[in-house]
C-alpha positions as CSV (number, residue, x, y, z in Angstrom):
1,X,-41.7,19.8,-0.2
2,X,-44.2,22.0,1.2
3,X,-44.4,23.6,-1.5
4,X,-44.6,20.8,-4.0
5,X,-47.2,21.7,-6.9
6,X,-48.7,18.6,-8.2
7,X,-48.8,19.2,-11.8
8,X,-46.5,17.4,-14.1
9,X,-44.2,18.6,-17.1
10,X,-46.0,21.2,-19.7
11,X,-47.7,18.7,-22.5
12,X,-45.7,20.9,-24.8
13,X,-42.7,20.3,-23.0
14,X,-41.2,17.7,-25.7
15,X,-42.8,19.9,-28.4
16,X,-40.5,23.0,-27.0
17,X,-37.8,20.5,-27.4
18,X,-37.2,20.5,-30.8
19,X,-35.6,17.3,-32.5
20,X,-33.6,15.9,-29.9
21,X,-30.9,14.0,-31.8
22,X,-29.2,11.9,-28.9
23,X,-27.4,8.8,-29.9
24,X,-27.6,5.5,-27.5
25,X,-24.5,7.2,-26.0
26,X,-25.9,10.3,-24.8
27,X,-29.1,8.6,-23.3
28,X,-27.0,5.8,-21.1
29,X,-24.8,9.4,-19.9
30,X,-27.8,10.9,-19.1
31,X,-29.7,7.8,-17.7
32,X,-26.2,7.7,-15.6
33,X,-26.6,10.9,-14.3
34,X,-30.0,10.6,-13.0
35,X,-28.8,7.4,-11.0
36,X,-26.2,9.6,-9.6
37,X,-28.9,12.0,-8.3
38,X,-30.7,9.4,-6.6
39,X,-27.0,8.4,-4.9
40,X,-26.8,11.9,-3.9
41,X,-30.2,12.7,-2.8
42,X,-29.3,9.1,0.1
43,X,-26.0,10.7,0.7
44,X,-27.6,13.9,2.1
45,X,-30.8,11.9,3.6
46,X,-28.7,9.8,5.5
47,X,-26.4,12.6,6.9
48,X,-29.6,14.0,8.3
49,X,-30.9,11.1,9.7
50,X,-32.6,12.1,13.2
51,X,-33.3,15.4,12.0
52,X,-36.7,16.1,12.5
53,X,-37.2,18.0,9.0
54,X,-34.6,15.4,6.8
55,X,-36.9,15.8,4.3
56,X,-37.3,19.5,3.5
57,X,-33.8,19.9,4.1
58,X,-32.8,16.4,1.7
59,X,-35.1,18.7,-0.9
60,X,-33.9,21.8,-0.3
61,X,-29.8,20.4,-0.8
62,X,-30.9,19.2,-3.6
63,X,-31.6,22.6,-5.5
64,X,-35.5,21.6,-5.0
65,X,-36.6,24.9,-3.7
66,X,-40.0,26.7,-4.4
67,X,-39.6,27.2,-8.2
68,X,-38.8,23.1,-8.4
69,X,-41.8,22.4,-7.6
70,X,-43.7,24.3,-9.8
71,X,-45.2,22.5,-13.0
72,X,-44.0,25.6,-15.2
73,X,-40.1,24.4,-14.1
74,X,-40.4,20.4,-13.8
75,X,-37.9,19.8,-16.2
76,X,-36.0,22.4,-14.7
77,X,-32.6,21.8,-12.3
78,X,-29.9,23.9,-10.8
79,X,-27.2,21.8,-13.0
80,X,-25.9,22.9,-16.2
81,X,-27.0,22.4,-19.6
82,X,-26.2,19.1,-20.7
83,X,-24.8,19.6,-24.9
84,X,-25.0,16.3,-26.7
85,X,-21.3,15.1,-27.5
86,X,-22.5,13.7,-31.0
87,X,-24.9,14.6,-32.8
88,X,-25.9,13.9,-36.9
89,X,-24.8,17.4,-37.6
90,X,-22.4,18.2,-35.3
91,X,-23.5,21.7,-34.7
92,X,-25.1,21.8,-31.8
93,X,-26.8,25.2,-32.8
94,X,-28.5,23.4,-35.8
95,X,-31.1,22.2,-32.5
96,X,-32.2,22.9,-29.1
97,X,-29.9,20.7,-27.4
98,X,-31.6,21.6,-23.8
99,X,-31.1,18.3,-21.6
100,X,-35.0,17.0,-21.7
101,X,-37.4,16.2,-18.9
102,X,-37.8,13.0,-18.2
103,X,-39.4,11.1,-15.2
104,X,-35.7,10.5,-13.4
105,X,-35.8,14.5,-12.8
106,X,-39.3,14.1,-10.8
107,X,-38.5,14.9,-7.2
108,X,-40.5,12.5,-6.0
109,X,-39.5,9.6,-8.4
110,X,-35.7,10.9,-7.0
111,X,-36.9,10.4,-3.3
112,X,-38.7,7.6,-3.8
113,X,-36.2,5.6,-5.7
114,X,-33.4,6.7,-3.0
115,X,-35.6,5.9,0.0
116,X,-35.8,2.8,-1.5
117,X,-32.8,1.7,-2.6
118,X,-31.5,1.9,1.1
119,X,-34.7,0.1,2.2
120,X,-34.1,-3.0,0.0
121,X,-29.9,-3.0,0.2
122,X,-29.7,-3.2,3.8
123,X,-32.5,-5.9,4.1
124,X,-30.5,-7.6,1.9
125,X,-27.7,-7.8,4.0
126,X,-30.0,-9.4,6.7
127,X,-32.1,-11.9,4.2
128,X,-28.7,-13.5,2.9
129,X,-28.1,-15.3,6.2
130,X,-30.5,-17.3,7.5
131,X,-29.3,-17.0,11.1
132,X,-30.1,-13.4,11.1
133,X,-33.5,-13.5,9.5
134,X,-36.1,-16.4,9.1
135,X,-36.5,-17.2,5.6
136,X,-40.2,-16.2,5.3
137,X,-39.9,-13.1,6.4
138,X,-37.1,-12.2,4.5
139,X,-38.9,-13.3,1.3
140,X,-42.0,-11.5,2.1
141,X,-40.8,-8.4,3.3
142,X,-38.7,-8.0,0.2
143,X,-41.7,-8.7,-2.0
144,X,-43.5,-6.3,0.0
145,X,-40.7,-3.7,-0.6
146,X,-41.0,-4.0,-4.5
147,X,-44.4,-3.9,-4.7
148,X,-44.5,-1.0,-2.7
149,X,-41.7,0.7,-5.2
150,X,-43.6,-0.5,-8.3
151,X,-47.2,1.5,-7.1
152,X,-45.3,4.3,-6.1
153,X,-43.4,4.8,-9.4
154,X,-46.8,3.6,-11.5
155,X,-48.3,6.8,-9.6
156,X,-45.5,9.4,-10.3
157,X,-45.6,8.6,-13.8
158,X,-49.5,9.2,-13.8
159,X,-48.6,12.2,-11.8
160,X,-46.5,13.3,-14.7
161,X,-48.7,12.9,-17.1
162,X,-51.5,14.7,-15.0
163,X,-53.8,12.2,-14.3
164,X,-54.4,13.1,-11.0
165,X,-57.0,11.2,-9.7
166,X,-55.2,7.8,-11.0
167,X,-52.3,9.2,-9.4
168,X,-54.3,9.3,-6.2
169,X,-55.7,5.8,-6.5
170,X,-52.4,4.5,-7.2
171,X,-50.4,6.4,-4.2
172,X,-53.5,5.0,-2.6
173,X,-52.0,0.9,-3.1
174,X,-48.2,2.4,-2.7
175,X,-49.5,3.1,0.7
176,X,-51.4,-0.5,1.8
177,X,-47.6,-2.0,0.4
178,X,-45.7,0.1,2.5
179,X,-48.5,-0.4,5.4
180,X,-47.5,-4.2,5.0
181,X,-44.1,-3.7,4.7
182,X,-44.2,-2.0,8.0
183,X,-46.5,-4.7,9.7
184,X,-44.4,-7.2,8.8
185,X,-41.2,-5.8,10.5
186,X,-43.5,-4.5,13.9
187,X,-42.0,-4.6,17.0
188,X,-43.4,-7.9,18.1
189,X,-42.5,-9.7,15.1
190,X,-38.4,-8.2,15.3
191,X,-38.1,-8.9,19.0
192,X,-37.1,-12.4,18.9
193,X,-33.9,-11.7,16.4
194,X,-31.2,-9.2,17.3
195,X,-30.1,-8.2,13.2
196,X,-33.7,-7.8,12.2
197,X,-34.8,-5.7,15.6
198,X,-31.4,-3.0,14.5
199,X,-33.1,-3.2,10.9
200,X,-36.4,-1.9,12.0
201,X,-34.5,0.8,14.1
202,X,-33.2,2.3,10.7
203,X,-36.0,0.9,8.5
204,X,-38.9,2.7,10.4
205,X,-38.3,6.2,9.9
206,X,-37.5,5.8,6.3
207,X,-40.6,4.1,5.7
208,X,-43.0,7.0,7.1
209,X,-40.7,9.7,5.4
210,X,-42.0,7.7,2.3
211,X,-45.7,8.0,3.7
212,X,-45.5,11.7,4.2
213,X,-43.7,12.4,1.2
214,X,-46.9,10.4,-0.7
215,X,-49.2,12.2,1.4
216,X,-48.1,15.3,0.9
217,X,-48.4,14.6,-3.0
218,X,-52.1,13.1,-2.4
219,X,-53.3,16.3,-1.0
220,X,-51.9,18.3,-4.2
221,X,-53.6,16.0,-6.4
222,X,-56.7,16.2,-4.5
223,X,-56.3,20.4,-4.3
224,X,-55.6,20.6,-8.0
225,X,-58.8,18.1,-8.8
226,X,-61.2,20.7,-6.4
227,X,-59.7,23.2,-8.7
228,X,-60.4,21.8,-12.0
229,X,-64.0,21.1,-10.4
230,X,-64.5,24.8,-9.2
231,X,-62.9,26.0,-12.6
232,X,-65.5,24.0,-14.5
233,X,-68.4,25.0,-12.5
């Protein structure tokens, strides 16, 4: 992700498009596909787990190399063209039946969503029992987990659209979530119960590959804001 260019999809992206005539069919396949890419971007985070660069190497076996994270290819991945099984026509030469960019192909939104999704599963498998986790805790560290998701996906989209000084600001409150979500689960707090202390051992990491993968992201804003700036002047 070191390479990670902060600008979103082209705003003629849809334009170059054409008329994409998908039925409700072909958008719950391809809604279905991007969940499997988040499944598949845990599957080869948590095979990595302990190494120190998981995620540059989660990235990078993901296709997301240098040219994925260039604004000019966002919409861009190393799978095949997706050709719409119905269409009004039924010529699928009569459009451009490209498979469109949406916000489920963003990287980030992929990393984010899969970092995630492990986050809240396992701490659901603590929370349920009340002998393994007091009830308080459990209730506010999975608020804290949700709120942290919904500022982080609030700033990818206005990443997307290339706002990147809202993008910024709302990274910016992704972080103080995930800052509570780690004070809440510190050491002190996890000693006293066994489940919740073997939590934290997995939970930690995750949460501060989510941090640098933000912060990374932050810095590009902030480069390609000085730019606009310089450009300008």
């Amino acid at each position: 992700m070191n390479d990670f260019n902060a600008d979103g999809p082209s705003e003629n992206e849809w334009d170059e498009q054409g008329e994409l005539a998908w039925n409700e069919f072909d958008w719950e396949r391809y809604l279905r596909e991007q969940e499997l890419a988040i499944h598949r971007y845990l599957a080869h985070y948590d095979k990595l787990k302990g190494h120190p660069d998981r995620i540059d190497e989660t990235a990078h076996l993901m296709g997301w190399d240098e040219s994925a994270w260039n604004a000019s290819d966002a919409g861009s991945t190393d799978e095949p063209e997706v050709i719409a099984e119905e269409t009004p026509l039924d010529e699928a030469a009569d459009y451009d039946d490209l498979e469109p960019y949406t916000l489920h192909k963003n990287p980030v939104f992929v990393a984010t969503k899969a970092i995630y999704l492990s986050l809240k599963r396992d701490w659901q498998n603590v929370a349920k029992d009340s002998a393994k986790a007091p009830q308080a805790l459990a209730l506010a560290f999975q608020a804290s987990l949700h709120r942290g998701e919904e500022q982080a996906g609030l700033a990818i989209q206005a990443l997307d659209l290339g706002d990147y000084a809202m993008a910024v600001s709302l990274f910016k409150r992704a972080m103080r979530e995930l800052n509570a979500s780690l004070a809440l689960i510190d050491e002190a707090t996890v000693s006293r119960y066994k489940y919740v202390a073997d939590y934290r051992d997995d939970a930690w990491p995750r949460l501060f590959d989510l941090r640098e993968i933000w912060l990374r992201v932050i810095n590009e804003c902030r480069d390609e804001l000085a730019r606009h700036i310089d450009e300008e002047n």
